[in-house]
N, C-alpha and C positions, 0 to 999 in steps of 0.2 A: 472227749468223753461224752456219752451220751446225753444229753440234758436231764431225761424223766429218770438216769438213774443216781446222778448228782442231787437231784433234787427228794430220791427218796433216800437215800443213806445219809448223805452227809450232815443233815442236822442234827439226826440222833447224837453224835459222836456226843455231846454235852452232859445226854443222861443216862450216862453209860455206871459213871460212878456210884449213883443212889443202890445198886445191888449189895452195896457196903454193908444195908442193911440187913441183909440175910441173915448176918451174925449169930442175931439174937430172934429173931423169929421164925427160926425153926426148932426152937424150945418145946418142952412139952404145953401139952392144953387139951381143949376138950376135943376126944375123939379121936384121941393120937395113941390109945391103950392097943392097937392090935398088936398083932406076932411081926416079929420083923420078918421072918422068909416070905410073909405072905406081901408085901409091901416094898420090899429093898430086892434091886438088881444087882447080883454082882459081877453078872456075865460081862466079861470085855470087849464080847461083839453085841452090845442089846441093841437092838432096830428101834427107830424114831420114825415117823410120819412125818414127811415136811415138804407144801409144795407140790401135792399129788406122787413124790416119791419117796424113797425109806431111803435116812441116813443110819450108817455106824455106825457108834459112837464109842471109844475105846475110852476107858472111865483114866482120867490121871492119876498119876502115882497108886496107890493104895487106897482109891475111894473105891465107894459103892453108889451106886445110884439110886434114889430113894423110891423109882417106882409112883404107885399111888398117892403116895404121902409127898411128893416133890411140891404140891399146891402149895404149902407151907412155905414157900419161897416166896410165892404168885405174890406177896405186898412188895417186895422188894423189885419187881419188872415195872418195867415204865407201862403206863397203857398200849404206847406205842406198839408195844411188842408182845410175843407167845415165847413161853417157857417150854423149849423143848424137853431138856433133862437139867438133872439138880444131882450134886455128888456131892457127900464128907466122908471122912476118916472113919472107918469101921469101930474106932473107939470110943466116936462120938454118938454113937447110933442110942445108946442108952437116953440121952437127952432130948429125945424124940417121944419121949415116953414119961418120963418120970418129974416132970415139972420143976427141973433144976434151974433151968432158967440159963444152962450153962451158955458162954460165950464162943461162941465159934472161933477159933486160929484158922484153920484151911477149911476150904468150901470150892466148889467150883460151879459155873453156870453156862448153857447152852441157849441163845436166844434167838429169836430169829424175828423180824420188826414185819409186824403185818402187813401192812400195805407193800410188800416188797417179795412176801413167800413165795407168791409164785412168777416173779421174775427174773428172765432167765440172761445173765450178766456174763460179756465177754470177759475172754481172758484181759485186752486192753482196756476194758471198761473200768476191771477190776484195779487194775496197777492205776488207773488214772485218780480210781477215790482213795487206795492207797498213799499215790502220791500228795496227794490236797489232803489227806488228815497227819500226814507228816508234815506238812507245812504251818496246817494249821489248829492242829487240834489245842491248841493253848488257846485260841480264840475261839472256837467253835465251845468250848467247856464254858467260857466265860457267856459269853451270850444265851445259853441257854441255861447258867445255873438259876436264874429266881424261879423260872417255871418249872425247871425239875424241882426246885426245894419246895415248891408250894405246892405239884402233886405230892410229894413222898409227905408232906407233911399233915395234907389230909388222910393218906392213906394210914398214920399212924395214931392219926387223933379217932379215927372211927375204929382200930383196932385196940386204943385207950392203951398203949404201949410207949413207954418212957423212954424213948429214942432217936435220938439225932445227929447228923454229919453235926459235928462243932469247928467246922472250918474248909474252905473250898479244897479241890486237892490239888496237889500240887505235880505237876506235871515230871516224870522221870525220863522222856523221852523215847524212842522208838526200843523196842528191843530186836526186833527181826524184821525183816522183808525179803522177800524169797518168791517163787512161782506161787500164786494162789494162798498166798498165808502173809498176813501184815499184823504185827504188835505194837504195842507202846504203854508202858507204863504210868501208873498215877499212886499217889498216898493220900488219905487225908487221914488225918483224927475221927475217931466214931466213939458218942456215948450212947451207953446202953444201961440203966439203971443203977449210973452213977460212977461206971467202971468205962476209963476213957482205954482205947485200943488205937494203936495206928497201924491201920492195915494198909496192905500191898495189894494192886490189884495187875495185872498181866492182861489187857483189853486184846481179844486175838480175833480178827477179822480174817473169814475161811470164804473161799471159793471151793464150795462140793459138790460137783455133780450140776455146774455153772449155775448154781443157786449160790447167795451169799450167808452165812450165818454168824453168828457171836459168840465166842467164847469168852469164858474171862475166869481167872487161878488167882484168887484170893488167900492171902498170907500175913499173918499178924508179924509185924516188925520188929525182930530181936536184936539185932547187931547192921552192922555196916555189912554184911555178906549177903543180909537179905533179899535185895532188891536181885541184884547176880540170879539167889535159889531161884526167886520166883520166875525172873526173865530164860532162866534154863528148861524150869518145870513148862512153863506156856510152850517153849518152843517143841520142847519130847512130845508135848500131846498135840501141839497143832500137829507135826510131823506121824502121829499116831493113826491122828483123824484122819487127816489126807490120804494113807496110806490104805486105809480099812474099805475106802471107800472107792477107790481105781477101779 
């Protein structure tokens, strides 16, 4: 595998999970009072800039994309990386608005790690960081959680928000590997203003358009079926993405 492209993906894999925090920071607050059609996508083919090219991005399940208002996410990205798109549940749209505070169940996020946008990754290059974060993504998560915890955790004390991972996550294994699309699951515990959630997350590493990007299908944990929902949801929309984008 290439060395400079080993060396620009594979660390991130560790702070992959702090998006956990989206949950709750995309609540209402100041400057969130606009109209939602002027702000939310619902189109299933809306075009993204990434890389000097446009991706497709087919929104998962029943979300909407939030458009202008996706910044609302931007505490939850590591530095490392640019938010391309931000999607919730058409239900939850009011919370965007109305200073409920409410907690997020499903969310999804499109990332793409700077120093890497416009680099252009073979098919084998791709299967090779595939392969090394199936090997090793339990390691790669441990080594860089104190420094992901200590970014996310200024980034939460300067937005004077009552919220934090309460425990590393816990690794659920690969969920797919296929041409151009690799998964793996994680859980941790997230409190958010006293109200602890275990959520699900679906990490889905894309080869589009031989540029690399990040997905990830966030799901609050109800039963033993959840892990299953969510590794099925990540694979329909990798398989979306890929698809939109031929």
């Amino acid at each position: 595998m290439n060395s400079d492209v080993r060396r620009a993906f594979l660390p991130r894999v560790g702070s992959f999970f702090f998006a956990f925090a989206a949950l709750c920071i995309c609540a209402g607050g100041p400057g969130t009072g606009t109209a939602h059609a002027q702000t939310v996508s619902s189109s299933a083919q809306a075009q993204f800039p990434v890389g000097g090219m446009t991706l497709t991005l087919p929104a998962p399940q029943d979300m909407v994309e939030l458009g202008n208002q996706r910044s609302l996410f931007d505490p939850a990205v590591p530095d490392t990386n640019r938010l391309i798109a931000a999607f919730i549940l058409q239900k939850d749209l009011p919370a965007l608005h109305d200073g409920s505070k409410q907690i997020l169940t499903h969310y999804a996020m499109v990332e793409v790690l700077r120093s890497g946008e416009n680099m252009t990754v073979s098919a084998d290059d791709f299967k090779g960081i595939a392969d090394s974060i199936g090997k090793q993504a339990g390691e790669l998560v441990d080594s860089s959680f104190k420094q992901s915890e200590d970014e996310f955790n200024r980034k939460m004390k300067a937005m004077d928000l009552n919220l934090q991972v309460t425990g590393k996550p816990v690794m659920l294994g690969t969920f797919f590997f296929k041409t151009d699309a690799y998964s793996f699951g994680m859980t941790a515990p997230v409190t958010a203003n006293g109200q602890t959630t275990s959520m699900i997350v679906g990490t889905i590493l894309l080869r589009v358009k031989s540029h690399i990007v990040f997905a990830y299908f966030y799901s609050a944990y109800k039963d033993e079926q959840s892990p299953g929902q969510v590794r099925a949801t990540s694979e329909q929309w990798a398989d979306a993405i890929l698809a939109a984008n031929q």
